[in-house]
C-alpha positions as CSV (number, residue, x, y, z in Angstrom):
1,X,0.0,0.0,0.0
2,X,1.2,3.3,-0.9
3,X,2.6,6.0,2.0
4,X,0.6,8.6,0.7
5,X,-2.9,8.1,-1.3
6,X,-3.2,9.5,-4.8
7,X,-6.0,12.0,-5.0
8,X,-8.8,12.4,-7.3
9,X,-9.4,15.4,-9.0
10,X,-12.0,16.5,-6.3
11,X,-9.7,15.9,-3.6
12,X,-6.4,17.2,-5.0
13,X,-5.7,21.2,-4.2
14,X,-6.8,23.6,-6.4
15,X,-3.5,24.5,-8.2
16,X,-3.0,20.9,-9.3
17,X,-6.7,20.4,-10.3
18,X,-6.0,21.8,-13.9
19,X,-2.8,19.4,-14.2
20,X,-4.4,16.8,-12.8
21,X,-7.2,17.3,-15.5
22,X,-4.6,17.9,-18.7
23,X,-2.7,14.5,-17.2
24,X,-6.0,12.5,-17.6
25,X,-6.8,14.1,-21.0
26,X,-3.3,13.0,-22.3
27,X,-2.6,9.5,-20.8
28,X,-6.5,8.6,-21.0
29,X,-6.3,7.9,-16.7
30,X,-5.1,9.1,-14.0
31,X,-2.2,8.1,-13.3
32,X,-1.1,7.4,-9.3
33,X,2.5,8.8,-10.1
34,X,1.0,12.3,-11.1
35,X,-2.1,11.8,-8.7
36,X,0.4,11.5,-5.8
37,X,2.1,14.8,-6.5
38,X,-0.7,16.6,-6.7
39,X,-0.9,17.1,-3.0
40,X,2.3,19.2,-4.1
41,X,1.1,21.2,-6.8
42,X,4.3,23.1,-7.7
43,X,6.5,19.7,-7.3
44,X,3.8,18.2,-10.0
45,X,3.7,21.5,-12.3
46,X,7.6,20.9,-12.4
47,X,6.9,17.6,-13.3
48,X,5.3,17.5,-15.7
49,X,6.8,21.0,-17.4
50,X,10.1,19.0,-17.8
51,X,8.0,16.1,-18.7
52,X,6.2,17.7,-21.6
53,X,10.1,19.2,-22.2
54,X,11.4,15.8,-22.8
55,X,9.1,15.4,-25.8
56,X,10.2,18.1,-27.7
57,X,14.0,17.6,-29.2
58,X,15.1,13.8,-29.1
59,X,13.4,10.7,-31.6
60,X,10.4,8.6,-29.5
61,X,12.6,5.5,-29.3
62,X,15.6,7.4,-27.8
63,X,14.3,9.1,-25.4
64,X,11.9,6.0,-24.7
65,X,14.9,3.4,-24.7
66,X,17.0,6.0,-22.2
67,X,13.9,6.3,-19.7
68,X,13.4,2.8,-19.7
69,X,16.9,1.8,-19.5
70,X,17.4,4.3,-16.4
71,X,14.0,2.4,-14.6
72,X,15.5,-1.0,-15.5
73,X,18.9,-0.6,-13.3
74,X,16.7,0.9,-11.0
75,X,14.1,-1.6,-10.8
76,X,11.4,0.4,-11.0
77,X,8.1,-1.5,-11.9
78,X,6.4,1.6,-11.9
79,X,7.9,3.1,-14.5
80,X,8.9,0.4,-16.1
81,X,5.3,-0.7,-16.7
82,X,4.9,2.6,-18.7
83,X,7.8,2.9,-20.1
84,X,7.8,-0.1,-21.9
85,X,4.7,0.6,-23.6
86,X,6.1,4.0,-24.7
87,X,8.7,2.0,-26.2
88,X,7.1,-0.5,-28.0
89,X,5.2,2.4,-29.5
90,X,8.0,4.1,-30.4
91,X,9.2,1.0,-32.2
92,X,11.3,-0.4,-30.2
93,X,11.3,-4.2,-30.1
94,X,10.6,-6.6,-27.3
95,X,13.4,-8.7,-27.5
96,X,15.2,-5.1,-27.5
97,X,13.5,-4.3,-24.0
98,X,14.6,-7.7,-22.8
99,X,18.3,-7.3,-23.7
100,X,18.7,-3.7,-22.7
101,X,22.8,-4.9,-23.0
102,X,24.2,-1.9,-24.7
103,X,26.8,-4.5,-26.6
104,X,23.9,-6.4,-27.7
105,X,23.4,-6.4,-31.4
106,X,19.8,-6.0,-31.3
107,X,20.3,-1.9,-31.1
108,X,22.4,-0.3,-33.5
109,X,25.3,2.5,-32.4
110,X,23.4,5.2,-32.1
111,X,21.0,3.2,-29.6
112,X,23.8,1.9,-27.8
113,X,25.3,4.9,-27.0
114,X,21.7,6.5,-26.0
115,X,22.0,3.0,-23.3
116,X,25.3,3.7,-21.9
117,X,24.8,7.2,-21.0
118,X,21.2,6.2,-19.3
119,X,23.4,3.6,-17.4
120,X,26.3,5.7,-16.7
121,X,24.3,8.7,-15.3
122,X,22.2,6.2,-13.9
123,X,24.7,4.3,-12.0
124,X,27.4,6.8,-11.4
125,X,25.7,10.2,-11.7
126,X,29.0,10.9,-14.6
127,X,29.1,10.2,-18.0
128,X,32.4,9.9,-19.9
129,X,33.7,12.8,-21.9
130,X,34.0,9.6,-24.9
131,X,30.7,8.9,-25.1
132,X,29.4,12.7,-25.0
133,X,32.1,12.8,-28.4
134,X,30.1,9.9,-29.9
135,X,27.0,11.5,-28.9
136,X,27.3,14.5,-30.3
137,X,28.1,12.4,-34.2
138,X,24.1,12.3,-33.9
139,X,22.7,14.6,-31.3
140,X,23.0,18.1,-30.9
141,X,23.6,20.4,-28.0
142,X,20.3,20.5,-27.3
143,X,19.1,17.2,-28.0
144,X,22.0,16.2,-25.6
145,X,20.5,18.2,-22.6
146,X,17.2,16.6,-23.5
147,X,19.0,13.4,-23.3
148,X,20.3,14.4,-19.6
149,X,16.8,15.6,-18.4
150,X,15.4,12.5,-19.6
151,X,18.0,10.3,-17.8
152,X,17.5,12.5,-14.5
153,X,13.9,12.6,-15.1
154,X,13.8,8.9,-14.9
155,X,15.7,8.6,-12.2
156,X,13.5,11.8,-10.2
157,X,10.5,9.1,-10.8
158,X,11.8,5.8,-9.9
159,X,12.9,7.6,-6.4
160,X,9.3,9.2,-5.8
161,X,7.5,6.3,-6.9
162,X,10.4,4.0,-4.4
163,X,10.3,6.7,-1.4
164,X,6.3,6.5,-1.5
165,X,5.5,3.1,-2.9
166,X,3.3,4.0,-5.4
167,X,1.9,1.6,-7.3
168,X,0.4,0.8,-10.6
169,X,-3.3,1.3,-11.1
C-alpha cells in the first residue's frame, strides 16, 4: 500500500486540479504517479513542465529506450510498466526491452550509445567525456541536454515512486 494516497481530481488542491485534469486528457487515466504529487502542486507543475520538455527535441525511441533503461537498473516497476509501452510504441522491439545490453546487437550504435549514457548517469551520476564525443556524431547540443533531463527525469521518478510506494493502477 502506498505511503501517501493519490487523490482524485476533487480531492487534490486547487492549483493541481488543472494538471491533474490535462494529465488525464493525455494518458486517457489518472495516473497514481501524477495523482500523488498533486498534494504538491508546484512539485507536479515541475513535473510535468520538464515532462512535456522531454518530448520536444530527441526521436520517440531514444528518449523512450533511455527512460526505460534508467527504470531497468533501478528496478522500477512503476515506470517500467509505462515505459515499456512507450517504447514498443515508439518501435522499439521486445526482444530489445529484454536485452537492454548496450553491446547487444539488437540496437544499432546510435541506440547503444543513448543505453550507456542512461546507465552511466544512472549508475554513477557521470558520464564519460567519450561517449558525450560519440553522442554528439548524432545529437545536438540540445538534443543532448534533452537526453540528460530524460536520464534524471527517470531517475527523479523511480525515487518518488520507491520513497512512496506507489503503485500501478
Amino acid at each position: 500500500m502506498s505511503y501517501v494516497a493519490p487523490l482524485t481530481i476533487d480531492e487534490a488542491p486547487q492549483d493541481s486540479q488543472p494538471l491533474l485534469k490535462a494529465i488525464e486528457k493525455k494518458f486517457g487515466q489518472s495516473l497514481n504517479l501524477f495523482s500523488t504529487l498533486a498534494h504538491q502542486p508546484d512539485v507536479l507543475g515541475g513535473v510535468t513542465q520538464i515532462n512535456d520538455g522531454i518530448h520536444q527535441d530527441l526521436k520517440d525511441s531514444y528518449r523512450e529506450l533511455a527512460y526505460y533503461k534508467a527504470s531497468h537498473i533501478n528496478k522500477c516497476d512503476y515506470c517500467s510498466h509505462y515505459h515499456r509501452q512507450a517504447a514498443l510504441k515508439a518501435g522499439l522491439s521486445e526482444d530489445q526491452l529484454n536485452s537492454m545490453d548496450a553491446g547487444s546487437d539488437l540496437f544499432d550504435e546510435e541506440e547503444q550509445a543513448i543505453l550507456e549514457y542512461a546507465d552511466q548517469l544512472t549508475r554513477t551520476a557521470k558520464v564519460d567525456a567519450e561517449l558525450v564525443d560519440r553522442l554528439k556524431q548524432f545529437l545536438d547540443d540540445r538534443q543532448l541536454v534533452t537526453l540528460a533531463a530524460t536520464v534524471s527525469l527517470a531517475n527523479f521518478t523511480n525515487r518518488v515512486n520507491h520513497g512512496l510506494d506507489i503503485e500501478l493502477p
